[in-house]
TIDREN-858350 format. One line per 3 residues: number of its first residue (from 0); their letters; for each residue x, y, z of N, C-alpha, C. Coordinates in nm, 3 decimals. Last residue first. Layout:
# TIDREN-858350
NUM> A> X,Y,Z,X,Y,Z,X,Y,Z; ... $
***
This chain:
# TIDREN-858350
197> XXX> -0.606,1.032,-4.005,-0.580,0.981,-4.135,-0.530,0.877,-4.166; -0.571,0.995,-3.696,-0.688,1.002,-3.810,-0.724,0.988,-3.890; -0.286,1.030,-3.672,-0.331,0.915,-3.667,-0.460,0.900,-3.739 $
194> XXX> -0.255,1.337,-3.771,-0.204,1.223,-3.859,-0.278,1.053,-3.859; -0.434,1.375,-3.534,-0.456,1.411,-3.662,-0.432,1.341,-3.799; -0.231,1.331,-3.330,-0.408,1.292,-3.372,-0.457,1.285,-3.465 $
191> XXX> -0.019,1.514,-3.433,0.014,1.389,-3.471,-0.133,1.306,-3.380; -0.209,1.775,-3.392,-0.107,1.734,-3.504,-0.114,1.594,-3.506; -0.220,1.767,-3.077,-0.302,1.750,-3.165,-0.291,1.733,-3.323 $
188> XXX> 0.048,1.764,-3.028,-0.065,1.654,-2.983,-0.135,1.639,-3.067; 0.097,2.003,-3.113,0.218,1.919,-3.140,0.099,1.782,-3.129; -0.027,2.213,-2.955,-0.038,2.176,-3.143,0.031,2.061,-3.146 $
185> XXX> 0.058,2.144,-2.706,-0.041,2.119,-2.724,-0.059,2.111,-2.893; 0.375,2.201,-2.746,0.304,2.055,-2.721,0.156,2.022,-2.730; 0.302,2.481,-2.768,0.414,2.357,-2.886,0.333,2.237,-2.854 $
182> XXX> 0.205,2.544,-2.544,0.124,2.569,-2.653,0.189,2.459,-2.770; 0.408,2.497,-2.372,0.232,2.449,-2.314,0.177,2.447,-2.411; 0.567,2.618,-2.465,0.618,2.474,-2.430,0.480,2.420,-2.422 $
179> XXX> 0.501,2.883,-2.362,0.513,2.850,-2.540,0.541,2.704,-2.541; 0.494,2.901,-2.136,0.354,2.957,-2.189,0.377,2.840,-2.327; 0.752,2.856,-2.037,0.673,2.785,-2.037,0.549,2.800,-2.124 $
176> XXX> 0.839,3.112,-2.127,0.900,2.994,-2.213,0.798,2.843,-2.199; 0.723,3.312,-1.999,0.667,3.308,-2.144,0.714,3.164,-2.181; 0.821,3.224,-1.773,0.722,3.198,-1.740,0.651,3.224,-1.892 $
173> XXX> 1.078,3.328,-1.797,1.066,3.157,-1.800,0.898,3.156,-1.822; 1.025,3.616,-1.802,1.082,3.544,-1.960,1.074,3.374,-1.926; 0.978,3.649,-1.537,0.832,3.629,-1.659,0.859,3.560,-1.767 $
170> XXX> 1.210,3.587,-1.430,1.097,3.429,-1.417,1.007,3.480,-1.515; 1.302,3.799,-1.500,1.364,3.664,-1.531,1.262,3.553,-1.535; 1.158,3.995,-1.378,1.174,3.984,-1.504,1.222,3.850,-1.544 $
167> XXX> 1.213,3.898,-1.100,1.069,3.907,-1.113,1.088,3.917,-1.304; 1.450,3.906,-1.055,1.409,3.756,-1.060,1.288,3.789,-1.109; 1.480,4.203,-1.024,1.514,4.118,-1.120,1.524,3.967,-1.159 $
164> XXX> 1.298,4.229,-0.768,1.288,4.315,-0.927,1.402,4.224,-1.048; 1.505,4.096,-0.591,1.350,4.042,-0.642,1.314,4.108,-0.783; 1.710,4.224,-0.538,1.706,4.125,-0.613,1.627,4.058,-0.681 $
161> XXX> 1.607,4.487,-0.476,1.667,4.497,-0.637,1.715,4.357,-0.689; 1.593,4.424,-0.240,1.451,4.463,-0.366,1.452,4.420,-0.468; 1.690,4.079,-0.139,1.649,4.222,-0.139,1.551,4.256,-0.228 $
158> XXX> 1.721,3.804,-0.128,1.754,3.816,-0.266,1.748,4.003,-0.203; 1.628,3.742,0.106,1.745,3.707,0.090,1.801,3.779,-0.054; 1.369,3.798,0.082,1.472,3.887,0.237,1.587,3.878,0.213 $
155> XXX> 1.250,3.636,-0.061,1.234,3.781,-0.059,1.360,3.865,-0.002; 1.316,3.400,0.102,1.335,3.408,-0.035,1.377,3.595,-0.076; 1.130,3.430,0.279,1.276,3.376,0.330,1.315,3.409,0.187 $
152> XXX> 0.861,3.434,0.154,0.946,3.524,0.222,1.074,3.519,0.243; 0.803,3.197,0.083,0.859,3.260,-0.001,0.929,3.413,0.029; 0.686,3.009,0.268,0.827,3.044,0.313,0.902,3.110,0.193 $
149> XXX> 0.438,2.954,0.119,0.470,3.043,0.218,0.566,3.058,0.317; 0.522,2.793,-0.072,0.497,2.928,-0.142,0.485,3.020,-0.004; 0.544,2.575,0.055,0.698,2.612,-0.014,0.669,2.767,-0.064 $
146> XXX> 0.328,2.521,0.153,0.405,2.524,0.246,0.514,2.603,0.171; 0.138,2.451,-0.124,0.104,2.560,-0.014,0.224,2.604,0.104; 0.282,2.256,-0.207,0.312,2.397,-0.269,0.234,2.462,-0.230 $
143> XXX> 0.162,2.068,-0.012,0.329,2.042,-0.038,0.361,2.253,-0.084; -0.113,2.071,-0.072,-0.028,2.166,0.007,0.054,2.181,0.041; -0.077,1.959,-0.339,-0.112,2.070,-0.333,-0.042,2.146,-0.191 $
140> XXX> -0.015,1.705,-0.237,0.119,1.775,-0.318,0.041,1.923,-0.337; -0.194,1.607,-0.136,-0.080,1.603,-0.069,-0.014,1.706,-0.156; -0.412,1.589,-0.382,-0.439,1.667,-0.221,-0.327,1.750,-0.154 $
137> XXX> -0.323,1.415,-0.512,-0.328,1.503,-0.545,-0.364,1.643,-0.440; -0.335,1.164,-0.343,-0.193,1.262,-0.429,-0.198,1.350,-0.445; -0.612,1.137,-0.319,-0.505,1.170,-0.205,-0.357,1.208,-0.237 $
134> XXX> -0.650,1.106,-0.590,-0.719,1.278,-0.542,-0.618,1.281,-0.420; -0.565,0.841,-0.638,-0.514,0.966,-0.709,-0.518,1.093,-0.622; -0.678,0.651,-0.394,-0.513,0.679,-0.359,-0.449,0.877,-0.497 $
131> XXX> -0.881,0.720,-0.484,-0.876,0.744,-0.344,-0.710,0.792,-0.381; -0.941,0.591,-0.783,-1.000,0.705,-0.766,-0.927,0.751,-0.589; -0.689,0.377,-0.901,-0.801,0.408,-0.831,-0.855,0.585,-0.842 $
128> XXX> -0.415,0.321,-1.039,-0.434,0.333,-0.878,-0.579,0.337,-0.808; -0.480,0.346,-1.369,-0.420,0.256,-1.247,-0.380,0.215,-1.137; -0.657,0.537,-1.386,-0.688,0.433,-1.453,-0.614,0.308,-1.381 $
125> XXX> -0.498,0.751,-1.226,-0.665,0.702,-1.189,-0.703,0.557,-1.258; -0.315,0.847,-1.366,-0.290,0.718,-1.254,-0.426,0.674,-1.235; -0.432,0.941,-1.607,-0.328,0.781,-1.640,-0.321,0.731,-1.501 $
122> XXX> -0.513,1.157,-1.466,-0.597,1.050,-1.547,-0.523,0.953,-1.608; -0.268,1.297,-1.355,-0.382,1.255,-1.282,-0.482,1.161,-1.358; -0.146,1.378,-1.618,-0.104,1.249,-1.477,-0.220,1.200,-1.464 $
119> XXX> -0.353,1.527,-1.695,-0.305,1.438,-1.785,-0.223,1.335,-1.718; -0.352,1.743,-1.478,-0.449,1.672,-1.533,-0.417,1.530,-1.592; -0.067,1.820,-1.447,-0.129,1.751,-1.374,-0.278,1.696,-1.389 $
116> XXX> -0.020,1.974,-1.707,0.071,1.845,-1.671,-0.037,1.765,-1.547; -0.227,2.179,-1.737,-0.215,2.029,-1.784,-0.149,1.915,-1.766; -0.197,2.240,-1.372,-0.282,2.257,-1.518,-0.258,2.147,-1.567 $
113> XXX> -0.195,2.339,-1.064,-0.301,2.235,-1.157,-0.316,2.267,-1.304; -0.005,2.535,-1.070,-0.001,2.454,-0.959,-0.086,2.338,-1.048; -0.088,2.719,-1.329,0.018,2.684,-1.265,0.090,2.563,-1.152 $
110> XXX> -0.321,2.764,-1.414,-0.242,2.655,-1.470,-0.161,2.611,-1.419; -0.478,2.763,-1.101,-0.466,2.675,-1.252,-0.435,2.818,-1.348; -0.357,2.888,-0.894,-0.431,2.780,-0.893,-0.450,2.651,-0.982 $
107> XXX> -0.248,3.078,-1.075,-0.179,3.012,-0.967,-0.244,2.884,-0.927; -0.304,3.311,-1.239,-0.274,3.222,-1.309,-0.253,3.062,-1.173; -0.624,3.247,-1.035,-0.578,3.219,-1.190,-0.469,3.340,-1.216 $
104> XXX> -0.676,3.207,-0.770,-0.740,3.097,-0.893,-0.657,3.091,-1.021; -0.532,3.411,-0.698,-0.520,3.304,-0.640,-0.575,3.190,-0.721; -0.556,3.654,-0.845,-0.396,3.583,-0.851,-0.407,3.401,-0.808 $
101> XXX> -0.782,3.772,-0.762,-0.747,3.689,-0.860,-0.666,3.608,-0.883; -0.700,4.011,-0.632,-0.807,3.882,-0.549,-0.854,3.758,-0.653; -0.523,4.172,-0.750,-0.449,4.075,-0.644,-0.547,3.923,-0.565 $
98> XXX> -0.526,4.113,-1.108,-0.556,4.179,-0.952,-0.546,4.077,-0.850; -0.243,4.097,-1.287,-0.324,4.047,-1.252,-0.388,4.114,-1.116; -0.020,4.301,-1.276,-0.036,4.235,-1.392,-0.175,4.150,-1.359 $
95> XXX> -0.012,4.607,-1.133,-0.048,4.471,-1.112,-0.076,4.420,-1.249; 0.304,4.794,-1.197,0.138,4.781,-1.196,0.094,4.631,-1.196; 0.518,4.872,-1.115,0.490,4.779,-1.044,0.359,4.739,-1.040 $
92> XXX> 0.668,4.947,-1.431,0.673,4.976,-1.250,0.570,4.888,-1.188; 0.601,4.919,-1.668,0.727,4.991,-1.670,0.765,4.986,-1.514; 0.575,4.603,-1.858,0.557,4.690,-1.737,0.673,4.770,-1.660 $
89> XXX> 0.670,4.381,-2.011,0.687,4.542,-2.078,0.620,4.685,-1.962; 0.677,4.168,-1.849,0.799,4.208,-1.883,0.792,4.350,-1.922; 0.367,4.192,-1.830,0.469,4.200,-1.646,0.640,4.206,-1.731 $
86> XXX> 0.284,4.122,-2.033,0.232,4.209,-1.984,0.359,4.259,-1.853; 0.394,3.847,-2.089,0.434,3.932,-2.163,0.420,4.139,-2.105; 0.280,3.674,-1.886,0.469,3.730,-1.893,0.476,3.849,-1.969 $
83> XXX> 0.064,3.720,-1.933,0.069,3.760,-1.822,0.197,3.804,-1.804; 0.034,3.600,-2.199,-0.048,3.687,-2.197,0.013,3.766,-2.091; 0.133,3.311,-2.099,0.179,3.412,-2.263,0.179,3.543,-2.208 $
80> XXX> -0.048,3.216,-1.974,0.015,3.252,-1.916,0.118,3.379,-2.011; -0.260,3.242,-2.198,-0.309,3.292,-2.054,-0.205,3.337,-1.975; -0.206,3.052,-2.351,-0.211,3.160,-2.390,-0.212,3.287,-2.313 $
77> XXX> -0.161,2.750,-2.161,-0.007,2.865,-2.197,-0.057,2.972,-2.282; -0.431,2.712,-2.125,-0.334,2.771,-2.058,-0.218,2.821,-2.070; -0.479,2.633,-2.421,-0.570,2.779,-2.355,-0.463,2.827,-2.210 $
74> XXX> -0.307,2.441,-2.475,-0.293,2.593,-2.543,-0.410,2.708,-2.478; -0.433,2.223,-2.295,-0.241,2.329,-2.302,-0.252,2.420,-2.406; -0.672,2.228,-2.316,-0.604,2.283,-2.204,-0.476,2.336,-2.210 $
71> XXX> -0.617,2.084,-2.598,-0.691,2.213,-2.600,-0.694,2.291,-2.465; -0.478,1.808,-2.497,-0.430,1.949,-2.599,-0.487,2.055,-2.581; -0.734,1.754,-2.410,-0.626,1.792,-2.323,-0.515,1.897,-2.435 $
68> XXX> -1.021,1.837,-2.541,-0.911,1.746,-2.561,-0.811,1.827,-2.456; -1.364,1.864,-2.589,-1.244,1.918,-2.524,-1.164,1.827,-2.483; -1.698,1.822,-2.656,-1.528,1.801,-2.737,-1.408,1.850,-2.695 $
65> XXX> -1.837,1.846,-2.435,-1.786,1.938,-2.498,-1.700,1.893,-2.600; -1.830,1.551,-2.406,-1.973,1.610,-2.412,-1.885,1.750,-2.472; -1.570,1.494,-2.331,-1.624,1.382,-2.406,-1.774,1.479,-2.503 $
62> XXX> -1.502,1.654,-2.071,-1.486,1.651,-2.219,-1.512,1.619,-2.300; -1.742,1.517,-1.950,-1.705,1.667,-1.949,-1.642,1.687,-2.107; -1.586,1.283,-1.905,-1.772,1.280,-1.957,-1.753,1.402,-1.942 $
59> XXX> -1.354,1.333,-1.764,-1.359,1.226,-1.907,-1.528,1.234,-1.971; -1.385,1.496,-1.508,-1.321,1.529,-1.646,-1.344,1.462,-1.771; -1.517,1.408,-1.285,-1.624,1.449,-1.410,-1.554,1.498,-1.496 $
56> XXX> -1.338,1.352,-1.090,-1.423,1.273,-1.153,-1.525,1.323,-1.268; -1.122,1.477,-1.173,-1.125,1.337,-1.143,-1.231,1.250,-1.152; -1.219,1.755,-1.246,-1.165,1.655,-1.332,-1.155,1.525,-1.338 $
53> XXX> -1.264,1.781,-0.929,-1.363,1.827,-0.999,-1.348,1.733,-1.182; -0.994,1.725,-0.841,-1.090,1.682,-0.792,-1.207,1.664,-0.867; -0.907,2.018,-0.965,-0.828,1.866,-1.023,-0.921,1.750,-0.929 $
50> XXX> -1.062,2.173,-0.841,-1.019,2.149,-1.022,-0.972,2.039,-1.071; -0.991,2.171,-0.588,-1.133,2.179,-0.613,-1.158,2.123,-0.798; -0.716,2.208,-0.557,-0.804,2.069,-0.505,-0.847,2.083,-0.560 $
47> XXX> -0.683,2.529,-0.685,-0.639,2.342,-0.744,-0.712,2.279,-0.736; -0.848,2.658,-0.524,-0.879,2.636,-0.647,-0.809,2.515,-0.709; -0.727,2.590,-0.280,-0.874,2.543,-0.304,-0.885,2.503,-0.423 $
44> XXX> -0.449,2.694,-0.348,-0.462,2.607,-0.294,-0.619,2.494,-0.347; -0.531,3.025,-0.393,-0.473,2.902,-0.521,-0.470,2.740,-0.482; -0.648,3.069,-0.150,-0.742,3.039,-0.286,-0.633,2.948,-0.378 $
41> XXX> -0.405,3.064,0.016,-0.480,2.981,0.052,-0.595,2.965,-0.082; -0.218,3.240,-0.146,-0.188,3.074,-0.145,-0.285,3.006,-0.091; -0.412,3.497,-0.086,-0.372,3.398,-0.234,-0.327,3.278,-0.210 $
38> XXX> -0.401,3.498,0.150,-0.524,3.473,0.151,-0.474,3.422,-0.004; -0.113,3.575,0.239,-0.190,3.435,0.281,-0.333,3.395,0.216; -0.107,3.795,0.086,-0.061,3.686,0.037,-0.069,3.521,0.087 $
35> XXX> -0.249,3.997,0.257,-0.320,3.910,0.141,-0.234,3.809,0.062; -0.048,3.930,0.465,-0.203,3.886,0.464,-0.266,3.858,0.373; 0.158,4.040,0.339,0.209,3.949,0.376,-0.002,3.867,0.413 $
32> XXX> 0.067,4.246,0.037,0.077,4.225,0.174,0.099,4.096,0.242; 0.265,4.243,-0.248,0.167,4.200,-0.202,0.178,4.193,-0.050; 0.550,4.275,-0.380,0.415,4.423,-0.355,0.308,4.387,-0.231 $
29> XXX> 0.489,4.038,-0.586,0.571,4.110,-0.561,0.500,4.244,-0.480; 0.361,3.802,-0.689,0.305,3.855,-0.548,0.418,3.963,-0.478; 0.452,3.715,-0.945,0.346,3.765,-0.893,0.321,3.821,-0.818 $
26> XXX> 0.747,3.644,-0.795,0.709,3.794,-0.888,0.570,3.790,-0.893; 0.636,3.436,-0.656,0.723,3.555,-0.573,0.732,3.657,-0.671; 0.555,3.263,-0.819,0.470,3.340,-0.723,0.504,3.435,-0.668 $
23> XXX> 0.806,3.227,-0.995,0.695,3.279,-1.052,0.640,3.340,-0.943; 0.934,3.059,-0.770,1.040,3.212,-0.822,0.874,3.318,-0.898; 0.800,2.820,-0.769,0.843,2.951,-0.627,0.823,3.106,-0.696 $
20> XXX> 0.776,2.657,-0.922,0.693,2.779,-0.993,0.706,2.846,-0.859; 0.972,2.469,-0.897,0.999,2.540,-1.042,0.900,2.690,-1.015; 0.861,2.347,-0.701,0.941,2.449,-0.643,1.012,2.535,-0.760 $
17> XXX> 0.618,2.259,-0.753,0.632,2.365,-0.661,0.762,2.457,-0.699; 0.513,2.070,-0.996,0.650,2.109,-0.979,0.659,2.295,-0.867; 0.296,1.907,-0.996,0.284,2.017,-0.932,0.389,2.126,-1.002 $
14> XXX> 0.466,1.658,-1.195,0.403,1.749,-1.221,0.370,1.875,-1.190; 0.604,1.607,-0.927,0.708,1.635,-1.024,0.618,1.706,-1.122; 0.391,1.512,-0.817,0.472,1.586,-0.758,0.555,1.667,-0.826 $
11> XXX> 0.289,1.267,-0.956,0.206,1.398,-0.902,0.320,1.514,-0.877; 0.505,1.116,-0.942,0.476,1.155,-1.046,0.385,1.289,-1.046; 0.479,1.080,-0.636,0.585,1.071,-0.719,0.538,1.190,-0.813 $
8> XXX> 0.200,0.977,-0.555,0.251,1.059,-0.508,0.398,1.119,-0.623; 0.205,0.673,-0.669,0.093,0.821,-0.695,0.161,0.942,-0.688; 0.441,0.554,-0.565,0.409,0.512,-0.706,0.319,0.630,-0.754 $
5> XXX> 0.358,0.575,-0.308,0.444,0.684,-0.321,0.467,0.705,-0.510; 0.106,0.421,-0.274,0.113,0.553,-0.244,0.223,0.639,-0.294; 0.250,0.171,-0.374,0.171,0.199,-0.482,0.141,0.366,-0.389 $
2> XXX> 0.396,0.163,-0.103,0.489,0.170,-0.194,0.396,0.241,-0.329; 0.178,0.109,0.101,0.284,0.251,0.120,0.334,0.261,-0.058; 0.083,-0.120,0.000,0.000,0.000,0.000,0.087,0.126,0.000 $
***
């Protein structure tokens, strides 16, 4: 039982990928009050569970009924994120790229913490762990990157202003690279579907 738990857990994890998307939350939430930044990791938090829970079980008859392909998650989410780097690189000062009672569902919640990588896990393990042991992965590793996003302070203090102001440009340009990795692969999927089709 332990071992098929960590068999879940694993792969979940490396999806989440917390600690790739630190540096991101910490330029998001650049500015942000230490309170309302509890109140964002606690919505981005919900909003995961609640999404990737919500997928678990009503993702495959959801899509099925809309025609919505996982491909079609990775290019709506990396347009979104596209959208957010691009905005927060050509920002001349510290205007909110997103409002702050937002941040927490979206970009952070989903795509970021829950998007496609963790969908697309999450429904290959379900098929082979169950419905309990997935969502309990998926649970765990959410607030895995509830804990790591609120010792992002320690982070803050260490780097200074002028260190943060420039991790904050750096991570948007990662955070476009991802956008465009989300979108490649999503045409890329759907492409060679396509081929198979034919």
């Amino acid at each position: 039982m332990f071992k098929e738990l960590l068999l879940v857990l694993i792969p979940i994890f490396v999806a989440v990928d917390a600690i790739g998307v630190l540096p991101i939350f910490v330029s998001l939430t650049q500015g942000v009050k230490k309170t309302d930044k509890t109140k964002i990791i606690l919505q981005s938090m919900i909003t995961a569970i609640c999404l990737a829970a919500g997928f678990l079980f009503l993702g495959k008859a959801v899509l099925k009924i809309l025609g919505i392909s996982i491909p079609d998650f990775m290019i709506a989410g990396g347009s979104i994120l596209f959208c957010i780097s691009i905005i927060d690189i050509l920002s001349p000062g510290k205007r909110r790229r997103v409002p702050t009672s937002q941040l927490g569902s979206v970009p952070l919640g989903t795509p970021l913490i829950v998007g496609p990588a963790v969908l697309t896990t999450s429904l290959a393990l379900l098929g082979e762990y169950g419905l309990l042991a997935t969502l309990f992965s998926v649970v765990v590793n959410v607030l895995i990157a509830g804990v790591i996003f609120s010792f992002s302070g320690i982070l803050i203090k260490t780097l200074g202003d002028s260190g943060t102001k420039a991790l904050s440009k750096v991570t948007s340009l990662l955070l476009a690279a991802i956008a465009i990795m989300m979108i490649r692969k999503g045409i890329m999927q759907i492409m060679l579907s396509l081929n198979v089709g034919v």
